[in-house]
PyMOL CGO cylinders between C-alpha atoms (Angstrom):
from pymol import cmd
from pymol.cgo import CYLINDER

trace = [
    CYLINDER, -5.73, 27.00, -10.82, -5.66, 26.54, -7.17, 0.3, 1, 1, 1, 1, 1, 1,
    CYLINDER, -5.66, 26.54, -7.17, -9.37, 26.25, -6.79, 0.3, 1, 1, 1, 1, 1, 1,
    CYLINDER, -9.37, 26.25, -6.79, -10.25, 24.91, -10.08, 0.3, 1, 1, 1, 1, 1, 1,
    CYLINDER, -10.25, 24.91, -10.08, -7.74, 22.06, -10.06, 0.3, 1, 1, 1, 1, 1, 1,
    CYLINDER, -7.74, 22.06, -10.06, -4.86, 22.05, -7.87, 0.3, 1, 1, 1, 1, 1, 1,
    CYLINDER, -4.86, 22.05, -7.87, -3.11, 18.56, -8.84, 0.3, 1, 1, 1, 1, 1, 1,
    CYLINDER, -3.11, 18.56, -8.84, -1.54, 19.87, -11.99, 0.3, 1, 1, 1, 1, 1, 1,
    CYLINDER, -1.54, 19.87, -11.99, -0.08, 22.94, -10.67, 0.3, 1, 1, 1, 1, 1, 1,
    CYLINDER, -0.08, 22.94, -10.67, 3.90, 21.65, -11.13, 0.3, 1, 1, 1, 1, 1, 1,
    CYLINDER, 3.90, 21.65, -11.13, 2.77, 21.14, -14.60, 0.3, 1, 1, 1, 1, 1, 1,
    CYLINDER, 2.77, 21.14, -14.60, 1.46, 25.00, -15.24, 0.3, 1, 1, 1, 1, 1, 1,
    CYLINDER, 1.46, 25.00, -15.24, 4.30, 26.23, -13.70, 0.3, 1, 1, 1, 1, 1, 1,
    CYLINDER, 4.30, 26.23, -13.70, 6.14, 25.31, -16.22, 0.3, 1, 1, 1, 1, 1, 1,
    CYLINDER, 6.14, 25.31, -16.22, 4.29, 26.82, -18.86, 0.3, 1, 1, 1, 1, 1, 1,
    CYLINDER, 4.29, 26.82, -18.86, 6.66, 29.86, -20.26, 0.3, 1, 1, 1, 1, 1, 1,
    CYLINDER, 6.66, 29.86, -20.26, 4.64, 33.05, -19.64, 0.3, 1, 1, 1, 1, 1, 1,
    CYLINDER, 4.64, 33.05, -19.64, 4.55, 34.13, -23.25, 0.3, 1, 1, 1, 1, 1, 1,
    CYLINDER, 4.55, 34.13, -23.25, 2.89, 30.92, -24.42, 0.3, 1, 1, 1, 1, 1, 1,
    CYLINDER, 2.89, 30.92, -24.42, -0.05, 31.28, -22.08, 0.3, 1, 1, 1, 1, 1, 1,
    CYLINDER, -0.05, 31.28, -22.08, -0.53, 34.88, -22.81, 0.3, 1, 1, 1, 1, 1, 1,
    CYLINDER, -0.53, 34.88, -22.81, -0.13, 33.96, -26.61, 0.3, 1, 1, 1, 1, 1, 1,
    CYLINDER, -0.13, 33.96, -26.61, -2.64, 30.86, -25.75, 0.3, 1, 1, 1, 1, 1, 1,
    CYLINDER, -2.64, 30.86, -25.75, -5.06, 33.63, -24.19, 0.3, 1, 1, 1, 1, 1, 1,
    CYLINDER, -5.06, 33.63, -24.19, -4.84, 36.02, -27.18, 0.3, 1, 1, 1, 1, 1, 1,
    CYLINDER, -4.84, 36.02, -27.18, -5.90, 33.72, -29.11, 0.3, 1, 1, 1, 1, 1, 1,
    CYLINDER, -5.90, 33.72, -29.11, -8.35, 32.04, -27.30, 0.3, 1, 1, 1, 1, 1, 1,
    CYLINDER, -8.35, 32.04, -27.30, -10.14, 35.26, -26.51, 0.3, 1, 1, 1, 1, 1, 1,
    CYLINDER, -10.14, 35.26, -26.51, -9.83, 36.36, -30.11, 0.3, 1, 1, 1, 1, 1, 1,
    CYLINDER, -9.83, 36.36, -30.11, -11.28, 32.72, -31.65, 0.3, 1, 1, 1, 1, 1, 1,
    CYLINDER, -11.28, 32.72, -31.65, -14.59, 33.13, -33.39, 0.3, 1, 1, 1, 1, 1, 1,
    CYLINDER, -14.59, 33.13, -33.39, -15.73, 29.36, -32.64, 0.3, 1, 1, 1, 1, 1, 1,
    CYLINDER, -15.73, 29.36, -32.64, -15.82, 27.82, -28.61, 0.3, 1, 1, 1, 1, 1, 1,
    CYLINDER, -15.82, 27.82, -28.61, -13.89, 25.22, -30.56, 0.3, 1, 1, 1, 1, 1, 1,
    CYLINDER, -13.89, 25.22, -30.56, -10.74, 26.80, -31.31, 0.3, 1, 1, 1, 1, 1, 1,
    CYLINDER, -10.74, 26.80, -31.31, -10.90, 28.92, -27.97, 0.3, 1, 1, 1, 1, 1, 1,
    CYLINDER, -10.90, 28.92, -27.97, -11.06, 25.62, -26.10, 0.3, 1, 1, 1, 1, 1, 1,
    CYLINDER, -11.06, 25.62, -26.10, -8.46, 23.80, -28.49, 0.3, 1, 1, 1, 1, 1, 1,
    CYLINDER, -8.46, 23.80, -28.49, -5.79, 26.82, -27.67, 0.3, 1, 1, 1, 1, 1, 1,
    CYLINDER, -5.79, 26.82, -27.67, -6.37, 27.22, -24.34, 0.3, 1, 1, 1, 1, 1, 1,
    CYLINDER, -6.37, 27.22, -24.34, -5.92, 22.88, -23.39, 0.3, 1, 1, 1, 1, 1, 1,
    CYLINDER, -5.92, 22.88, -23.39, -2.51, 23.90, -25.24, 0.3, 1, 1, 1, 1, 1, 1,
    CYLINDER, -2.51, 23.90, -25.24, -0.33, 24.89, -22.31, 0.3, 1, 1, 1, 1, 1, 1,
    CYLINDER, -0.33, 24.89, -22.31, 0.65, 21.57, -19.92, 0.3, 1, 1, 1, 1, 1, 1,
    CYLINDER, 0.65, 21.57, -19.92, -1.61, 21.08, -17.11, 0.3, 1, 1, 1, 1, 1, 1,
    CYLINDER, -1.61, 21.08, -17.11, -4.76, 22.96, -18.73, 0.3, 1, 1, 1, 1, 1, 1,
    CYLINDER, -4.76, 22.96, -18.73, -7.85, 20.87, -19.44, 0.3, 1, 1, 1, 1, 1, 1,
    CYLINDER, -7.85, 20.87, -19.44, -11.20, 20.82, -20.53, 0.3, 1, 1, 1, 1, 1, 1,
    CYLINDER, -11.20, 20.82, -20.53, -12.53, 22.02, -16.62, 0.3, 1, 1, 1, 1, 1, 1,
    CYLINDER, -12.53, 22.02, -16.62, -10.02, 24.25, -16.47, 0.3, 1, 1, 1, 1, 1, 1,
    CYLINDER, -10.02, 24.25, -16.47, -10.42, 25.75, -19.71, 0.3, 1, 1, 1, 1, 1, 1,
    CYLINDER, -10.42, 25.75, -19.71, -13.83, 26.06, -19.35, 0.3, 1, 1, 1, 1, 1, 1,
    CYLINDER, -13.83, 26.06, -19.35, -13.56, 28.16, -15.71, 0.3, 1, 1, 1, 1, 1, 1,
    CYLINDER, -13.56, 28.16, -15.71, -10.61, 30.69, -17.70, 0.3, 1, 1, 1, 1, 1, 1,
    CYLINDER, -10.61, 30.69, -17.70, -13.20, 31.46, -20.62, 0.3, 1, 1, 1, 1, 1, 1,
    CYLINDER, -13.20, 31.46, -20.62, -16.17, 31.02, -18.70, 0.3, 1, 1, 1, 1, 1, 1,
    CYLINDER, -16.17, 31.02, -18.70, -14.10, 33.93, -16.17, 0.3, 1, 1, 1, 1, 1, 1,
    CYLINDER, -14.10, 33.93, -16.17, -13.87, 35.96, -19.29, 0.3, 1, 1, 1, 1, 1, 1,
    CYLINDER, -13.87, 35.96, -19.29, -16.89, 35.49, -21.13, 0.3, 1, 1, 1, 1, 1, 1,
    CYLINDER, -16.89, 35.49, -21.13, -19.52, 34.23, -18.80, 0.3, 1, 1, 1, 1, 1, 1,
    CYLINDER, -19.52, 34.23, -18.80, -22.23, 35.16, -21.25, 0.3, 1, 1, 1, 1, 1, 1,
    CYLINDER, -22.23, 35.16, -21.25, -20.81, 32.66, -24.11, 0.3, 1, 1, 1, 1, 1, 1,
    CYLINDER, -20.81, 32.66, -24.11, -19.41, 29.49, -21.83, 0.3, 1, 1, 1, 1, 1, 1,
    CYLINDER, -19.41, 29.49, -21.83, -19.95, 27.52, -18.94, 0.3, 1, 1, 1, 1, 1, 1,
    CYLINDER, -19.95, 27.52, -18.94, -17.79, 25.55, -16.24, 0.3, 1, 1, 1, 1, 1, 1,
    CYLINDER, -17.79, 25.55, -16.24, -18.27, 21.80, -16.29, 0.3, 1, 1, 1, 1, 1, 1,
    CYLINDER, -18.27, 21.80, -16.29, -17.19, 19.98, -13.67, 0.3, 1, 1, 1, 1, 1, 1,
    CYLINDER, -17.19, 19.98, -13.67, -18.93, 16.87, -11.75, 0.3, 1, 1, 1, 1, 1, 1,
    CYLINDER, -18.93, 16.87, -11.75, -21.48, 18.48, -9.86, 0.3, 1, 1, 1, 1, 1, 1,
    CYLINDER, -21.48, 18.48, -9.86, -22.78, 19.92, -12.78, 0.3, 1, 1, 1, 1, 1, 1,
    CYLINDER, -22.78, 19.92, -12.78, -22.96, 16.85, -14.40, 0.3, 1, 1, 1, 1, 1, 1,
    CYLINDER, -22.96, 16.85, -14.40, -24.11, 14.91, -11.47, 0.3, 1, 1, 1, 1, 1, 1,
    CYLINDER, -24.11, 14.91, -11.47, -27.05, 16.79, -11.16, 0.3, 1, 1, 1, 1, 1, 1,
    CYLINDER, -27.05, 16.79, -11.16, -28.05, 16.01, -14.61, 0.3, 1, 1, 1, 1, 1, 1,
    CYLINDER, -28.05, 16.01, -14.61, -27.66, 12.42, -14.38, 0.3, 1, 1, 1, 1, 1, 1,
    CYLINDER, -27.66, 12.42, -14.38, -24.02, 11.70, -15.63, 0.3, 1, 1, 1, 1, 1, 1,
    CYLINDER, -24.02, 11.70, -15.63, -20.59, 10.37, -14.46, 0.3, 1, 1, 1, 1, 1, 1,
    CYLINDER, -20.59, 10.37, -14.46, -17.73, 12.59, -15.11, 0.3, 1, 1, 1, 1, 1, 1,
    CYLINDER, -17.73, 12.59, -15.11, -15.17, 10.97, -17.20, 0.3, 1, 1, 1, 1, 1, 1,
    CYLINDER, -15.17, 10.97, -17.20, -12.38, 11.56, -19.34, 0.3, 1, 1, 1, 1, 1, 1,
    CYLINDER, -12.38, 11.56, -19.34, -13.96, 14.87, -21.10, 0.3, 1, 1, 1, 1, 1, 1,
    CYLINDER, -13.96, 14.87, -21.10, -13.42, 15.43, -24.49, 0.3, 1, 1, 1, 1, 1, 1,
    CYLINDER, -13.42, 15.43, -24.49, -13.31, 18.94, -26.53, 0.3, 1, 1, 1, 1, 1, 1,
    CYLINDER, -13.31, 18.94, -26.53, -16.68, 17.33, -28.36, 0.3, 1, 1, 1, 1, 1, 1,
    CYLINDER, -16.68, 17.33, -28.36, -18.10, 16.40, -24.93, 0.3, 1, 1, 1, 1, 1, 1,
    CYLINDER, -18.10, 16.40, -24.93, -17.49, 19.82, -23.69, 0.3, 1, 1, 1, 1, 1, 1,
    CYLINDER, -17.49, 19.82, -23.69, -19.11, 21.48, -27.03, 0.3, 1, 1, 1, 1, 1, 1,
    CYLINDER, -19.11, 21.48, -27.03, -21.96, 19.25, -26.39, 0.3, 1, 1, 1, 1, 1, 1,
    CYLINDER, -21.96, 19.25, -26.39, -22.48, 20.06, -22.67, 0.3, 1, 1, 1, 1, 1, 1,
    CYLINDER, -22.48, 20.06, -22.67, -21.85, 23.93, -23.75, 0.3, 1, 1, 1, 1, 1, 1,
    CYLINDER, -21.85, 23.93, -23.75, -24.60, 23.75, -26.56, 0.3, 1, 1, 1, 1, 1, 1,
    CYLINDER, -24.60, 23.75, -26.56, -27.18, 21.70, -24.02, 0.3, 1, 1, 1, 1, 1, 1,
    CYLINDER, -27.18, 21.70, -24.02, -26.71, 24.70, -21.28, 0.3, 1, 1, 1, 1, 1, 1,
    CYLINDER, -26.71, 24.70, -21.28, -27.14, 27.12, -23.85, 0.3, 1, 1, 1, 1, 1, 1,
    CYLINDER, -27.14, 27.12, -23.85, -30.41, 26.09, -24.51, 0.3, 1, 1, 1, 1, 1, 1,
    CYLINDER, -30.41, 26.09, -24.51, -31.58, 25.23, -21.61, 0.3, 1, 1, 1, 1, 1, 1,
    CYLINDER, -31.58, 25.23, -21.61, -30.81, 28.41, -20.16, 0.3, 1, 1, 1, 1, 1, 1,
    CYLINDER, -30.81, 28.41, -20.16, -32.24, 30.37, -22.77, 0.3, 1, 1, 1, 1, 1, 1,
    CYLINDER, -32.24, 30.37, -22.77, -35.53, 27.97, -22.51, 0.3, 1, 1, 1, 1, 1, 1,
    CYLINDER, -35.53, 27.97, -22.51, -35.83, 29.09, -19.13, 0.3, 1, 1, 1, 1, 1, 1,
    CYLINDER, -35.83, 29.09, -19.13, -34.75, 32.79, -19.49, 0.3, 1, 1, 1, 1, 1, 1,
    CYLINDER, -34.75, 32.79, -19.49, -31.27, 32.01, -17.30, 0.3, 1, 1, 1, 1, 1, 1,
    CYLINDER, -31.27, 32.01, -17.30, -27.92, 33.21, -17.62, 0.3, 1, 1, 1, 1, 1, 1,
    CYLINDER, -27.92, 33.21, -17.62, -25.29, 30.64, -17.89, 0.3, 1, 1, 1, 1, 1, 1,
    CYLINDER, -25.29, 30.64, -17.89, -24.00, 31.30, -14.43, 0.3, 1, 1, 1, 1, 1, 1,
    CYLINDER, -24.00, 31.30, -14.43, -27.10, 30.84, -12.96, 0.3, 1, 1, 1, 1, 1, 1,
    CYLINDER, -27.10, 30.84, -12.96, -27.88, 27.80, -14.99, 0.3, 1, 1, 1, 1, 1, 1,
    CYLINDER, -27.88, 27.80, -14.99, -24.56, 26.73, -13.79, 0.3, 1, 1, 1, 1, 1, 1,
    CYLINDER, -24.56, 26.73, -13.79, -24.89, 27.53, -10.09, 0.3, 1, 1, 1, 1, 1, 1,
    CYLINDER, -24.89, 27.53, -10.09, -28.42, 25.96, -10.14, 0.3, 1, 1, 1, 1, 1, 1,
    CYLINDER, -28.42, 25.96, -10.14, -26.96, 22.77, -11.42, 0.3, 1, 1, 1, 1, 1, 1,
    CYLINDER, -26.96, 22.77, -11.42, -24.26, 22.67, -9.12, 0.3, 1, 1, 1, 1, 1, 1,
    CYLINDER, -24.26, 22.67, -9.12, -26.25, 23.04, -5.72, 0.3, 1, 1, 1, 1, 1, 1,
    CYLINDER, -26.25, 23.04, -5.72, -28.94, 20.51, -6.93, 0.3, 1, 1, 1, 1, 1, 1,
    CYLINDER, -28.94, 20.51, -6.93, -26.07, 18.15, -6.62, 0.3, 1, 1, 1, 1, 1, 1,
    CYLINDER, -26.07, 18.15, -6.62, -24.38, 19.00, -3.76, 0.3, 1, 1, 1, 1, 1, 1,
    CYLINDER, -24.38, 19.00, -3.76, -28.04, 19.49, -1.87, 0.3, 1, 1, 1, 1, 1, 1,
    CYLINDER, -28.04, 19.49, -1.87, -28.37, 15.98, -3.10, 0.3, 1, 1, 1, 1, 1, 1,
    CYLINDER, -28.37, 15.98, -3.10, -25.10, 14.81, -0.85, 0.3, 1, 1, 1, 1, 1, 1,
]
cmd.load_cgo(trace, "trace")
């Protein structure tokens, strides 16, 4: 949390331990990116960047971290991101990274040092 985002931290703290191993059970368990997203925003403090660094930790092969540099690179202001916008994003990086023969990481860490080369 510290390095993906450190302003809510008071907030996770507060989580009780066996709801955020229950949330990761069942995120990890969830046969759709939808539901493991939805469970793991669950806890206070946890959202959509956040959630997508924990499963994209776990299952780098099946999701992606989105965060602004990412999205700066392809042309887009990071706002308020929604479980759909994330899906989206996910389903975009997918394909591109299969159209190119990429993994998602390196798709990912491509996109991120276009945009901070760009700074």
């Amino acid at each position: 949390m510290k390095w993906k985002s450190p302003r809510p931290i008071g907030l996770i703290r507060g989580n009780l331990g066996k709801e955020v191993r229950e949330a990761l059970k069942f995120a990890t368990t969830a046969r759709t990116a939808r539901v493991a997203v939805s469970v793991l925003c669950g806890p206070r403090g946890v959202n959509i960047p956040v959630t997508s660094a924990i499963l994209t930790a776990i299952f780098p092969d099946r999701f992606t971290v989105i965060d602004y540099r990412a999205l700066e690179s392809l042309g887009v202001k990071m706002n308020a991101l929604t479980l759909n916008y994330y899906l989206v994003y996910l389903d975009y990086c997918r394909g591109t990274a299969a159209q190119y023969g990429l993994t998602l990481r390196d798709l990912d860490r491509a996109l991120w040092q276009t945009s901070k080369d760009a700074t």
